[in-house]
C-alpha positions as CSV (number, residue, x, y, z in Angstrom):
1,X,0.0,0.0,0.0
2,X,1.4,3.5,-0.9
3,X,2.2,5.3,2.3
4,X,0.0,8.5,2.6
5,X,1.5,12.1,0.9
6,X,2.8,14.1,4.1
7,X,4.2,16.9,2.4
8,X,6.0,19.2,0.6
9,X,1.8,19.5,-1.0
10,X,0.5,17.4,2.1
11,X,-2.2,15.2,0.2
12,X,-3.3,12.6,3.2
13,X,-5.9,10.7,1.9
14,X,-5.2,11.0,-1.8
15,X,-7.4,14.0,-3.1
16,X,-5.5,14.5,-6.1
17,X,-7.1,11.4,-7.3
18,X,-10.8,12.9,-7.0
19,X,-9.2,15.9,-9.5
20,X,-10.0,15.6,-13.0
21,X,-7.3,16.0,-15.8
22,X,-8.2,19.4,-16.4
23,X,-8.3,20.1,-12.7
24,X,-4.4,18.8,-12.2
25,X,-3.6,20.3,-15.0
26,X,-5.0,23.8,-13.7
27,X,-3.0,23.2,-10.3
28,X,0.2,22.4,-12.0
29,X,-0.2,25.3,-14.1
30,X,-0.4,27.7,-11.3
31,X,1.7,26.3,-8.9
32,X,4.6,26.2,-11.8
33,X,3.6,30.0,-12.3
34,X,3.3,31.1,-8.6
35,X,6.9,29.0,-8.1
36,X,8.9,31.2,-11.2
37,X,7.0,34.4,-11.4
38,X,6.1,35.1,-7.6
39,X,8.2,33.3,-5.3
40,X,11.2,35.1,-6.2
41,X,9.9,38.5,-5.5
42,X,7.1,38.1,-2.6
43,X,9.1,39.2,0.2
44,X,10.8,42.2,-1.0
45,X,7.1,42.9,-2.0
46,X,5.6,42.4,1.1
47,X,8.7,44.5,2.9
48,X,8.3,47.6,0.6
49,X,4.6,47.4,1.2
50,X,3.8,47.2,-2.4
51,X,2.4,44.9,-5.2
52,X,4.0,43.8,-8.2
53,X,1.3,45.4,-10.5
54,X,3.4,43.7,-13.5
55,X,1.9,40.4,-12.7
56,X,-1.8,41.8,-13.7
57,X,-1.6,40.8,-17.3
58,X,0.1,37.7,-16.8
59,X,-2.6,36.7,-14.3
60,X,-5.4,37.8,-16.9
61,X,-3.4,35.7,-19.7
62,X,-3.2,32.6,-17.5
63,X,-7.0,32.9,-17.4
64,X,-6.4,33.3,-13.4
65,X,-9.3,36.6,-13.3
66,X,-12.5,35.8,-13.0
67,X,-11.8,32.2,-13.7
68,X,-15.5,30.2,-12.8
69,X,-17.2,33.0,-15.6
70,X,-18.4,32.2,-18.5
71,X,-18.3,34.3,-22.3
72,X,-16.8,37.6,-22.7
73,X,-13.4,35.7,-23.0
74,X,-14.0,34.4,-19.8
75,X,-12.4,30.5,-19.1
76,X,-15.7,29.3,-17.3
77,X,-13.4,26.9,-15.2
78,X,-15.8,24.5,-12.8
79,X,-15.1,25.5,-9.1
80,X,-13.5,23.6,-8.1
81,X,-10.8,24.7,-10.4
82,X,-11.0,27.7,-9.3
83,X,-10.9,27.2,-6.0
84,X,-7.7,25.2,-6.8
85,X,-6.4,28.9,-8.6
86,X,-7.2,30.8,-4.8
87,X,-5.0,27.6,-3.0
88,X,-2.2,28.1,-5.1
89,X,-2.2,32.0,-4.6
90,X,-1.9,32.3,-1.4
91,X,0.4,29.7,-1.0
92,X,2.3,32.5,-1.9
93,X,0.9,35.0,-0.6
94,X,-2.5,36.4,0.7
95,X,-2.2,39.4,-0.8
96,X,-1.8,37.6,-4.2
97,X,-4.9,35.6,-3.6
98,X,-7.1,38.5,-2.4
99,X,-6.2,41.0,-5.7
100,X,-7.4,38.1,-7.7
101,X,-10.1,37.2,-5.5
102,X,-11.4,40.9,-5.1
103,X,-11.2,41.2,-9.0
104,X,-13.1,38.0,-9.9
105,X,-15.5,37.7,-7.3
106,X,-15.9,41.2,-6.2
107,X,-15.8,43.1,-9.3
108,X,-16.2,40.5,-12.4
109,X,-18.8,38.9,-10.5
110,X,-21.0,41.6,-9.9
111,X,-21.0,42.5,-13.3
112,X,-21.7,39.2,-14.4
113,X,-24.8,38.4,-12.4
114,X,-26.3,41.5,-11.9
115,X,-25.0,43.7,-15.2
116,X,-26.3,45.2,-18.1
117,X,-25.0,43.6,-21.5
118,X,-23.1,47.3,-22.4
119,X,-21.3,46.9,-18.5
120,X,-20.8,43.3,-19.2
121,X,-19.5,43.8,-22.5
122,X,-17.4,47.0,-21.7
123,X,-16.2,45.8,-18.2
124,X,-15.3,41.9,-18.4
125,X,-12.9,41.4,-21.2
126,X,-11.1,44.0,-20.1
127,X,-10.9,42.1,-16.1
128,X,-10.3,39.1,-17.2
129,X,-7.5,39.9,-19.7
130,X,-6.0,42.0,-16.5
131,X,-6.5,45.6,-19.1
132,X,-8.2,46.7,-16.3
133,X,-8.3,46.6,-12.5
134,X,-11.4,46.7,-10.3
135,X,-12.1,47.7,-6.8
136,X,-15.3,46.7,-4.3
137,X,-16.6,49.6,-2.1
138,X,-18.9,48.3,0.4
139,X,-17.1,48.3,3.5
140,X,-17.6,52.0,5.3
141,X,-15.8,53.7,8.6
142,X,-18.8,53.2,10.7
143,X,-20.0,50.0,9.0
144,X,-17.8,47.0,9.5
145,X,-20.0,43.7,10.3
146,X,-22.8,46.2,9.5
147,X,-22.7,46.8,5.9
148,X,-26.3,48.2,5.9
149,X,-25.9,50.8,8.0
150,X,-23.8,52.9,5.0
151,X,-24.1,56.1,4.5
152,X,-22.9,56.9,0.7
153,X,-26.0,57.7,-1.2
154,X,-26.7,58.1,-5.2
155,X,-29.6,60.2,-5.2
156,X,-31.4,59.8,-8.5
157,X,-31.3,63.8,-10.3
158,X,-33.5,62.4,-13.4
159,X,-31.2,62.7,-16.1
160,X,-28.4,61.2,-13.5
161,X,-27.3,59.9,-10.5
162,X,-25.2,62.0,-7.7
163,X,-22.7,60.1,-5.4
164,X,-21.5,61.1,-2.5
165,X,-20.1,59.6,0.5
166,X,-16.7,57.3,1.4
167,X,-15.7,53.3,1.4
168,X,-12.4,52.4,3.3
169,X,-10.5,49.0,3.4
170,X,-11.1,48.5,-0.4
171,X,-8.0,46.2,-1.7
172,X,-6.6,47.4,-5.6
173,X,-8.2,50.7,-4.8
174,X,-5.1,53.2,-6.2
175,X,-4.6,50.5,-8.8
176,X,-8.2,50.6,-10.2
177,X,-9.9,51.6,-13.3
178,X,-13.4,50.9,-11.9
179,X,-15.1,50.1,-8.4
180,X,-18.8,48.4,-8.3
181,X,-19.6,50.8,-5.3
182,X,-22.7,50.0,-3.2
183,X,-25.1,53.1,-1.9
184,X,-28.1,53.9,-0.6
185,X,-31.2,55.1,-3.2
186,X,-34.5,55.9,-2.7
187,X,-35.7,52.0,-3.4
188,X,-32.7,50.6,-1.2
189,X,-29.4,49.3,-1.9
190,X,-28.1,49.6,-5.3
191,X,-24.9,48.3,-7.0
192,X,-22.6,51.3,-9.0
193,X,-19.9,50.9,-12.2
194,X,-17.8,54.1,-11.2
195,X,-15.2,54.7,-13.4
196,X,-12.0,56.0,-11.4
197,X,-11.3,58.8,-13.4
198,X,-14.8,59.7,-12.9
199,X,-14.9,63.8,-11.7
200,X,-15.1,63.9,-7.5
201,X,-13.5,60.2,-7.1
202,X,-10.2,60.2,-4.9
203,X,-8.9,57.1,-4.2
204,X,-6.0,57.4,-1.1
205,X,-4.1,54.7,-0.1
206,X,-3.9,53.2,3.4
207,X,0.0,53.0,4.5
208,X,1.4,51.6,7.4
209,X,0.0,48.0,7.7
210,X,1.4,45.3,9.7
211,X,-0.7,42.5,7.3
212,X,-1.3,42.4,3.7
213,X,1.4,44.4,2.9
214,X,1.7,42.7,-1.2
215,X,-1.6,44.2,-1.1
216,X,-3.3,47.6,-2.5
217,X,-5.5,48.7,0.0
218,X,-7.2,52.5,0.1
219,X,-10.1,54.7,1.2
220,X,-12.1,55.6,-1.5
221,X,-14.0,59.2,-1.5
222,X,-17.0,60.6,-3.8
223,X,-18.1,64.1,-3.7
224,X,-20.8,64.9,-5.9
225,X,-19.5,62.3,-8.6
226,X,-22.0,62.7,-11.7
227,X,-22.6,59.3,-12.8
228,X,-25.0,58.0,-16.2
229,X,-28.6,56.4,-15.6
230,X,-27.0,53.3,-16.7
231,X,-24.0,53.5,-14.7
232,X,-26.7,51.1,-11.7
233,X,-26.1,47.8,-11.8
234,X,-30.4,46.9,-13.0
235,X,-30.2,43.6,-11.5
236,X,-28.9,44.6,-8.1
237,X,-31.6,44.8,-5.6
238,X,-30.7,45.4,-1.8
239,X,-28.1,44.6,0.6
240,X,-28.7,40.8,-0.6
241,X,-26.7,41.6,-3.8
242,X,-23.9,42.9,-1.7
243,X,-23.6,40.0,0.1
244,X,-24.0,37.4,-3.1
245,X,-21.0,38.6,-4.2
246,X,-19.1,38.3,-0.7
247,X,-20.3,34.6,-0.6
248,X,-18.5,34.3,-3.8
249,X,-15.4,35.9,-2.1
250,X,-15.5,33.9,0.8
251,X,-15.4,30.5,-1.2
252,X,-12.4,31.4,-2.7
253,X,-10.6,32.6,0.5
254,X,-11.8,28.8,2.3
255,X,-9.9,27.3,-0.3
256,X,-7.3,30.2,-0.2
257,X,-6.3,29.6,3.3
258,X,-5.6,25.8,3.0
259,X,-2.5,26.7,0.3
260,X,-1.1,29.9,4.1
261,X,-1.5,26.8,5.6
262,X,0.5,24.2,3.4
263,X,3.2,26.7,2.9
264,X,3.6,27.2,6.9
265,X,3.6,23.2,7.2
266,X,6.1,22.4,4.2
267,X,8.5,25.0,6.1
268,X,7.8,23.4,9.6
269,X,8.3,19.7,8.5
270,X,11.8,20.8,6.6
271,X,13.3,23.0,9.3
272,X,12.0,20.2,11.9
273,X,14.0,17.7,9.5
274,X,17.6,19.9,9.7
275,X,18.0,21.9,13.0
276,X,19.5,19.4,15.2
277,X,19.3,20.1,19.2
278,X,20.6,18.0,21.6
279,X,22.5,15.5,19.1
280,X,19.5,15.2,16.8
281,X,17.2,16.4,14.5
282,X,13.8,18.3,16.3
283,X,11.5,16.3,14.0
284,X,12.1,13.5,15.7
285,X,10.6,15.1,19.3
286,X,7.5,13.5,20.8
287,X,6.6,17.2,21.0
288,X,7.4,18.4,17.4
289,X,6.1,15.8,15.7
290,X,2.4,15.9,17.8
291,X,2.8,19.3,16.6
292,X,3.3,18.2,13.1
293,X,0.6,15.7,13.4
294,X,-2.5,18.2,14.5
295,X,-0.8,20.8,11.6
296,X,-1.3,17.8,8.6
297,X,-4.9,16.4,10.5
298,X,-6.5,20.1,10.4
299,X,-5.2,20.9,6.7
300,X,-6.5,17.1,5.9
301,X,-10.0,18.5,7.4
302,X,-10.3,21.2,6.0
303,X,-9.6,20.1,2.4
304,X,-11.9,17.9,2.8
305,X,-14.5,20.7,3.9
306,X,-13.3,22.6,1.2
307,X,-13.8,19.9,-1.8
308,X,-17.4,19.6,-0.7
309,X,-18.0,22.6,-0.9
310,X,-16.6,23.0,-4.6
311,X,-19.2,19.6,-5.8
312,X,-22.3,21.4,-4.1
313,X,-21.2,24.5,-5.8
314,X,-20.5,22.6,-9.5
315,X,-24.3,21.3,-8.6
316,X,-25.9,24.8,-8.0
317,X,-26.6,23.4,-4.0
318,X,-23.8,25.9,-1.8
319,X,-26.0,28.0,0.9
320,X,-24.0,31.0,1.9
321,X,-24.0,29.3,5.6
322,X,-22.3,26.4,3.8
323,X,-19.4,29.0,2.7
324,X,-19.1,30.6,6.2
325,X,-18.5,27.3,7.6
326,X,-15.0,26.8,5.3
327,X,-14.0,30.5,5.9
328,X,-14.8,30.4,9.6
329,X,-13.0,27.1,10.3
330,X,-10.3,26.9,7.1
331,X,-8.9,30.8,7.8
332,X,-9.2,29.6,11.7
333,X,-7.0,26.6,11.1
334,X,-4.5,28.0,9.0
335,X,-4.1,31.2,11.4
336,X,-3.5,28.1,14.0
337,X,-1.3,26.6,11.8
338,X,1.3,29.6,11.0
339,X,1.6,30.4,14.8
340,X,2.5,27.1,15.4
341,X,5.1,26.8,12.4
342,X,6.7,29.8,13.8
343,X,6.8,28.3,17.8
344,X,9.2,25.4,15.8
345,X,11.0,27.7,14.2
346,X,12.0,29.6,16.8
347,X,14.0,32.7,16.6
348,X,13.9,32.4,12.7
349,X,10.7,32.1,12.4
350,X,10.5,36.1,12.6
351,X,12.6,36.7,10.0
352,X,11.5,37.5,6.6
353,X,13.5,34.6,5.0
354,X,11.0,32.4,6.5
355,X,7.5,32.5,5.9
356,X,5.4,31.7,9.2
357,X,5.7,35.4,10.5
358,X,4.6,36.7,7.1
359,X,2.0,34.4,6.8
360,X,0.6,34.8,10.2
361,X,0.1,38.7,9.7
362,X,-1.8,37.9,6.7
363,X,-4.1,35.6,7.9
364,X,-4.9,38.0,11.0
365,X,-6.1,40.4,8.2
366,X,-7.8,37.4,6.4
367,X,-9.5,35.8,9.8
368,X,-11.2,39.7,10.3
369,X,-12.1,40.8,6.2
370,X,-15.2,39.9,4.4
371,X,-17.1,38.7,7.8
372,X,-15.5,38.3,10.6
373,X,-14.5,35.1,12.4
374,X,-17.5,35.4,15.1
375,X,-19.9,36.7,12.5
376,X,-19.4,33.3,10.4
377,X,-19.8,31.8,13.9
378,X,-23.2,33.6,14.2
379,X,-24.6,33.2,10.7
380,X,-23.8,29.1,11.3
381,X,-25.3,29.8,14.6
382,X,-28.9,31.2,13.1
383,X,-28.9,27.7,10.6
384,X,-28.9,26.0,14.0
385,X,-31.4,27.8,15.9
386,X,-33.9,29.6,13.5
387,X,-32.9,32.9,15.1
388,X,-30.4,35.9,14.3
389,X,-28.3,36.3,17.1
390,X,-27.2,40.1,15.4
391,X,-28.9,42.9,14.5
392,X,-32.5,44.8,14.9
């Protein structure tokens, strides 16, 4: 009997052998890409707080943007693909996943489900290819877990629409062309194509972070920004199209986490193999390799969360409480997972040579964004009991 896959891609109980042809194919691709394009470059990236912005187009011509959409040039991978695309990512990096996560799911997506044909046609080629950049404003000052309680408005004028108010936390905001920006109207909710160079948009970026640091991230203003009738998104309607596109998001960051997790694991089981204390190797501990054990038994678990999750979204069956399980659990595990990869390594595991510490400050940005580790908790919670435990 083949002994189980522990690692450098820990594969336990033989996954990769659910994965069609097309689905290996899609992680070798990726992983080949992420190991010679990315690799190289990620921790001088992450140091100078900045994001390689040359890696757009090559994203967009590995098909990696908006990857599950179908027509306008889009691949129309299945999902579990895709998810597959978000693993390799951030086995990088987290701020590599989340610009192509915010693109695709935040931005493409939108566009896609809820769109006119003249956004859809003017908009996706262009974010796929990696042409353009997009942004997602939802996420206000006062608002946080609240997302309803916004206060930019678009009030309709007749002949247009008048926006005014302020988004912060928005990742690729300086880099972006266009932000889907969510407001308040008269009839609710509405979804917004804003063009960046629009008259009265300012787009500042947020400097100083700890986490994320490969990663764009800016406060977006609007004063009195003139926008077209047609500039609404005519199928968005309410807060509920907000958060559609967030579920989308989240599924991708489930199976993003698992490939912070992997990384932190490879580097744990290889510097357990060669530091030698005490006249032998640490990996060879009672304590290290318990350690070792719980780190390949929780990324064993949550892949095999994860891969359920991809089959009952291939089938049209996902619930959003469905997603909020992975992201609660899988971002919960890997956060786990990088603090304990850094306990073995010690002293270097601060260093930026290694890549627990940088890993670990990601995923404390990744464990708060796009719903919060309790509010996942709570919307698993209401599934249980029938009854919101948040809001009016």
């Amino acid at each position: 009997m083949k002994a189980p896959n522990c690692g450098p891609y820990p594969d336990f109980l033989d996954l990769a052998n659910t994965l069609t042809d097309e689905q290996k194919l899609v992680q070798s691709s990726v992983r080949d890409f992420v190991v010679k394009e990315i690799e190289p470059r990620i921790q001088k990236a992450w140091m100078n707080e900045e994001f390689p912005t040359d890696l757009i187009s090559k994203l967009g011509n590995l098909g990696l943007l908006g990857s599950n959409l179908e027509g306008y040039g889009l691949p129309g991978m299945d999902n579990i693909s895709y998810g597959i695309v978000m693993q390799e990512l951030e086995r990088c990096d987290s701020g590599v996943r989340s610009f192509a996560s915010v693109q695709g799911a935040l931005v493409m997506y939108p566009i896609h489900a809820f769109g006119s044909e003249a956004q859809k046609q003017e908009w996706l080629p262009k974010l796929g290819s990696g042409e353009a950049v997009g942004c997602f404003g939802l996420t206000e000052s006062y608002g946080g877990s609240d997302p309803g309680a916004m206060l930019t408005k678009a009030e309709d004028k007749g002949d247009h629409w008048l926006l005014n108010g302020s988004k912060m936390w928005i990742t690729n905001g300086n880099l972006a062309q266009v932000a889907v920006v969510w407001a308040q109207t008269g009839s609710g909710i509405r979804g917004f194509v804003v063009p960046t160079n629009s008259k009265g948009f300012t787009a500042k970026k947020m400097e100083g972070k700890l986490s994320l640091r490969a990663s764009v991230t800016s406060e977006l203003y609007f004063d009195n920004i003139k926008l077209p009738k047609d500039a609404v998104l005519p199928k968005s309607e309410g807060l509920k199209s907000a958060l559609a596109c967030l579920t989308q998001a989240r599924y991708g960051i489930a199976w993003g986490a698992i490939g912070a997790a992997e990384s932190c694991y490879d580097e744990a089981v290889n510097y357990a193999s060669d530091r030698v204390t005490f006249g032998r190797p640490i990996g060879h501990t009672q304590l290290v390799q318990r350690k070792l054990a719980i780190m390949l038994s929780r990324i064993t678990q949550a892949k095999l969360l994860i891969h359920r999750l991809g089959a009952l979204k291939n089938e049209g069956k996902l619930h959003f409480a469905h997603v909020s399980m992975a992201k609660q659990n899988n971002v919960e595990m890997a956060l786990e997972i990088s603090r304990t990869c850094r306990d073995i390594l010690g002293g270097n595991g601060i260093m930026i040579e290694y890549k627990a510490m940088r890993h670990m400050c990601n995923l404390e940005t990744v464990y708060t964004y796009e719903g919060t580790n309790d509010i996942h908790l709570l919307i698993v919670g209401a599934q249980i009991t029938g009854k919101q435990a948040f809001g009016a």
